[in-house]
N, C-alpha and C positions, 0 to 999 in steps of 0.2 A: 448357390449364390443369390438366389431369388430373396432369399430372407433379407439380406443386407441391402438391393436398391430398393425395398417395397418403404415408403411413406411411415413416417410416425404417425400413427392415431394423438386426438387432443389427448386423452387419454395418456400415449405414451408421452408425451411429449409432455404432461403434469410431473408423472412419475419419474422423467430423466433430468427435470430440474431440483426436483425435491432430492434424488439420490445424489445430484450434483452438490448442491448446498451443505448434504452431510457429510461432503469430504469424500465421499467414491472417485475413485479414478475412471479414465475412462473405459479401460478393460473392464471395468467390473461393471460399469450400468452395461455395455455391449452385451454381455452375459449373461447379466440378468432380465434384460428384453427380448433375450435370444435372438440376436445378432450377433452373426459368424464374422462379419465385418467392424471396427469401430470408426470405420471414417463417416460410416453415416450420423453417429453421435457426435464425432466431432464436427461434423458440417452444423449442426445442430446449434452448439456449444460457441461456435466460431461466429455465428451470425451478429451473435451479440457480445461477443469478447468475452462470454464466460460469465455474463449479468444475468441474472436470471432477468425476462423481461414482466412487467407489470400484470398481472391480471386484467384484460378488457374487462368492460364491464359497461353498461349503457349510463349516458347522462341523464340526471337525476328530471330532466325538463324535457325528454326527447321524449319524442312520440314512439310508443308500444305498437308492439304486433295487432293485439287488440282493436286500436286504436285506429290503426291502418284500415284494419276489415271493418269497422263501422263506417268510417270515411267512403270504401269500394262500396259497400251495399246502399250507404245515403247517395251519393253518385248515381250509383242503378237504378234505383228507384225515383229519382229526379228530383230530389232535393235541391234546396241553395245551401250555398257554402256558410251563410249564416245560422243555420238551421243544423246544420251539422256539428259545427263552431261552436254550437250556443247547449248542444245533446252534450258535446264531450268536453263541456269546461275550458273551450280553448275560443285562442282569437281567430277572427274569422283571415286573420293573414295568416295563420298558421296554416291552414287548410290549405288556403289558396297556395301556398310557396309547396306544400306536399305535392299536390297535383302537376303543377308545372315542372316539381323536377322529375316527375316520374309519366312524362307522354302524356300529361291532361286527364280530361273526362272520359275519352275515350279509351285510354289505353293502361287506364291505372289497374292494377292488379295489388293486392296487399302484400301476399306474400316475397313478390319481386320488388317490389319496393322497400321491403323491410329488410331485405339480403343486401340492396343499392346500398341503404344508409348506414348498415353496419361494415360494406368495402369503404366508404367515405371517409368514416372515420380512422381510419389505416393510417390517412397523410399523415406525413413527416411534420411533427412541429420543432420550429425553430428554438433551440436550449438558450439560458444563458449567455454564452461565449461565443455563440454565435450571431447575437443582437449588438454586445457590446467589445469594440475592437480594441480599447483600453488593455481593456478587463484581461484579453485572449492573447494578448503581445505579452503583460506581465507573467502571464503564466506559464504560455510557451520561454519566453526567458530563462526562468527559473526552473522549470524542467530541463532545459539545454544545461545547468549548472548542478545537475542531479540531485534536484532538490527533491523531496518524497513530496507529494499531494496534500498530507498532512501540513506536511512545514511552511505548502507556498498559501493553503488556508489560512493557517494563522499568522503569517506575516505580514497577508491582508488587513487583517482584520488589528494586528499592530499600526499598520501604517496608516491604515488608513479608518481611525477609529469613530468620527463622524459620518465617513460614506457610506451606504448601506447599499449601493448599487457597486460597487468594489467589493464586497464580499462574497466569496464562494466557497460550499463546503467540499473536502475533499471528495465525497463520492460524486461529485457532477464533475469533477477532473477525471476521477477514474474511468467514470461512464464517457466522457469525451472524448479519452484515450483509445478505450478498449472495442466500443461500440462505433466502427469505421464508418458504418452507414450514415454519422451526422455532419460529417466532414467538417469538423470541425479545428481540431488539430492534426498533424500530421503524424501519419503512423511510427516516422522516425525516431518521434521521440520519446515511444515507448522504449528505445534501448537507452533509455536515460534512466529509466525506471529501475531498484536495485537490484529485482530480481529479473527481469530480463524477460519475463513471461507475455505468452500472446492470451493468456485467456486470464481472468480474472480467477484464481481460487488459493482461499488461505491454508495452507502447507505449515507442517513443524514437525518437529525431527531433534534428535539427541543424540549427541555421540561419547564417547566413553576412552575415556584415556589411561594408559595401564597408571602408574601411583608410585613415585620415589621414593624410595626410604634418605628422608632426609633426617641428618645428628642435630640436635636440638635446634627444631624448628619450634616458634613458638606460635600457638594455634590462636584461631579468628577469635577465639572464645576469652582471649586475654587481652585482645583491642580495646583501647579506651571507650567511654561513652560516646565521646566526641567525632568518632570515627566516621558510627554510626548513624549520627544527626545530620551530618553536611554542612553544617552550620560554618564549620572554622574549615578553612582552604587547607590545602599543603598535603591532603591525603589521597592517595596514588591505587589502583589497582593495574596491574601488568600480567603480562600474558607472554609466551610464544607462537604468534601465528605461521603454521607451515605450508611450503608450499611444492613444486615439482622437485625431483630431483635433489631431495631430503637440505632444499633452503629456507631460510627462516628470516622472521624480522619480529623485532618487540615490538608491542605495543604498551603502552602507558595513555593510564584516564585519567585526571584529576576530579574527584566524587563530587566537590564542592561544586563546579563548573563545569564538567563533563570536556572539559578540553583536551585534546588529546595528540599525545605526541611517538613520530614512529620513528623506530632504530633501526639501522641497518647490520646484521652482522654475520661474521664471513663463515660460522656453522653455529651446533648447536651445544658446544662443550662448554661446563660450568665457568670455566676459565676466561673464554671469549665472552658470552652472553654478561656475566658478572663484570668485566671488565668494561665494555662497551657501556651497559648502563650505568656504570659507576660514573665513567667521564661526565656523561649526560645532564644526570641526574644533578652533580655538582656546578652546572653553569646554570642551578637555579635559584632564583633567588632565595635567601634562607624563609621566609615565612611559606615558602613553597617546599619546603622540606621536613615533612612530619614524619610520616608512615606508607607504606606499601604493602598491598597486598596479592599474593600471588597463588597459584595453583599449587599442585605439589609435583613439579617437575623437576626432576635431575641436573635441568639447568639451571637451578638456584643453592645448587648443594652446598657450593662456598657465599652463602649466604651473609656470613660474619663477616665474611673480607667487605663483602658490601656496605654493614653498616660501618664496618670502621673507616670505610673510603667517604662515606657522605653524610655521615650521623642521624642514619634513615632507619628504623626501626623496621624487620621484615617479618608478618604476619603471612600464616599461610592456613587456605583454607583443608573443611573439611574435606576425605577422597568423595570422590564424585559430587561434586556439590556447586559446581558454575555458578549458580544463581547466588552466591556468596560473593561474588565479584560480577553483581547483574551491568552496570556500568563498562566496564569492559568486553564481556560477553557482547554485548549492544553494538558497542563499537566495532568490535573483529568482525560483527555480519555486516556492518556496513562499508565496510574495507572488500567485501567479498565482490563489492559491485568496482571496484578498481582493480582487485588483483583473485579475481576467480580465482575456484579451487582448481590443481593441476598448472597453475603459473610456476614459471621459475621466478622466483623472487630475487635471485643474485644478479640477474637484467639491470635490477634497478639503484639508480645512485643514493645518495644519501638525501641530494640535492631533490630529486625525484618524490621522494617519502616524505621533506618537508614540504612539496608543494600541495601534494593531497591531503598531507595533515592540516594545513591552510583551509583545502576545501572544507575537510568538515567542521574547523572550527567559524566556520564564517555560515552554515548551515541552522536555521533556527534549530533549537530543541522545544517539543510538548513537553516535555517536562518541566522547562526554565520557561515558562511563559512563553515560548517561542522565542526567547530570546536567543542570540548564538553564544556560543562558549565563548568566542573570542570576545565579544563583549562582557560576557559576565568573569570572566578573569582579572579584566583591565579595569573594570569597576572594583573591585578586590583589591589589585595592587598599588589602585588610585584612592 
């Protein structure tokens, strides 16, 4: 166990951010530093929330090691501070302010002095958000409303398009967040955050869904042009998202406006899912009713019945191929931050589903200028 509390070398500690960066977990950099333990990486890792911190590095005007021992031996030898000042290109207050923070004439030593001013520069300096209390109220808000970092930047920069002291980019949120030692925001509301994480690191993953034999479905590859522009409203991508205890609920995207709306329904047979969207679907207004496109799930096998209920046209894509309904996709992980994986989703009313579906259509998108779906729909219908 000696391995695991002994100290990271600068060294190792180069190597556990760089392996960090490249997406290693923390078992594997533990293993590859050979450490038996991995809480000493993550004490590591946790310091700073998973940010890699900066590279030190001295200021471009600060006085060198060098510079120090000229200073010690012109001292020794009994020179004036002008004389010294005037050898090394510098002002003779600069000399003076050296010595007196390091015990004077007598007591100056170069190399302890050059260890002093490189602990000095350690202090904490004050970020952004933490100068300006505006600033740090809007944002903590809009995190409380699980806005992502992304969306409360550019909504700033929306709203407030002359301020330039109102703008902040999303990584000095992130680092506000995740780096607790600036105290600047409260660690609460990183559970606002969609994935939930104490450390900063970018994660992705696939998953694979077995493939319906559905009787004439008609494939993405016969979608109009128009589908695939965004240009004209009314086009839908849908999904079923699962959850504990084999429940389920639809979701639907409008491509045009990424608005999106969620179904509640009582399982997962063609019968029920088909039916429940159909009602839906038809309390929309008609230019809101073009096409749909869906996966190749068994829950859309009576497919027909659907278009003949709503005059809705159903595309489905190619097998394994999500990214053909990237709009949706999108959506469902951001649904994961109100209804984790492992939820029962039958808990929930219908009344429930529209309120979260509210949430995110009220949510900027970087895609729409930051603007929210529920705005860019009402300008559509207006």
């Amino acid at each position: 166990m000696l391995t695991a509390r002994m100290r990271f070398t600068p060294q190792q500690k180069a190597e556990l951010w760089e392996r960090w960066r490249s997406g290693q977990c923390i078992a594997d950099i533990a293993r590859a530093l050979e450490r038996r333990n991995k809480s000493g990486v993550y004490r590591v890792l946790a310091l700073s929330g998973g940010i890699s911190p900066a590279a030190r590095r001295r200021a471009p005007l600060a006085l060198r090691l060098e510079e120090r021992e000229e200073i010690s031996r012109g001292v020794a030898a009994g020179q004036s501070l002008r004389g010294i000042a005037q050898r090394l290109g510098r002002m003779p207050s600069t000399v003076s302010r050296e010595l007196r923070r390091n015990g004077g004439c007598s007591a100056y030593r170069a190399s302890e002095a050059d260890t002093n001013a490189w602990a000095r520069a350690r202090r904490p300096k004050r970020c952004r958000l933490a100068n300006h209390t505006e600033l740090r109220w809007q944002v903590a808000q809009k995190l409380a409303l699980e806005w992502s970092p992304e969306q409360i930047s550019g909504w700033l920069k929306r709203q407030y398009p002359g301020d330039g002291g109102m703008h902040l980019s999303h990584e000095t949120i992130y680092r506000s967040l995740f780096v607790q030692t600036r105290g600047v925001l409260k660690k609460e509301l990183m559970a606002h955050l969609r994935t939930g994480r104490q450390l900063r690191q970018a994660q992705g993953g696939s998953t694979w869904r077995g493939v319906g034999q559905l009787k004439d479905a008609v494939s993405i590859r016969e979608r109009p042009a128009e589908v695939d522009d965004r240009a004209v409203p009314g086009h839908w991508e849908g999904d079923l998202l699962a959850g504990a205890n084999n429940t389920h609920m639809v979701t639907l995207v409008e491509r045009h406006s990424r608005f999106a709306m969620l179904i509640k329904v009582a399982n997962k047979d063609t019968a029920t899912v088909v039916g429940a969207l159909s009602k839906h679907v038809r309390q929309l207004p008609q230019q809101l009713r073009r096409s749909l496109t869906w996966d190749r799930g068994k829950e859309m096998a009576e497919h027909k019945n659907f278009t003949i209920a709503t005059d809705v046209q159903v595309y489905f894509c190619d097998p394994r191929s999500p990214w053909q309904r990237g709009s949706n996709e999108n959506t469902n992980g951001l649904l994961r931050q109100y209804f984790p994986r492992g939820t029962d989703l039958s808990r929930f009313s219908q009344a429930h589903l529209n309120r979260i579906a509210l949430r995110l259509n009220q949510r900027p998108r970087k895609t729409l200028g930051f603007e929210t779906p529920a705005d860019r729909l009402r300008a559509v219908l207006h």
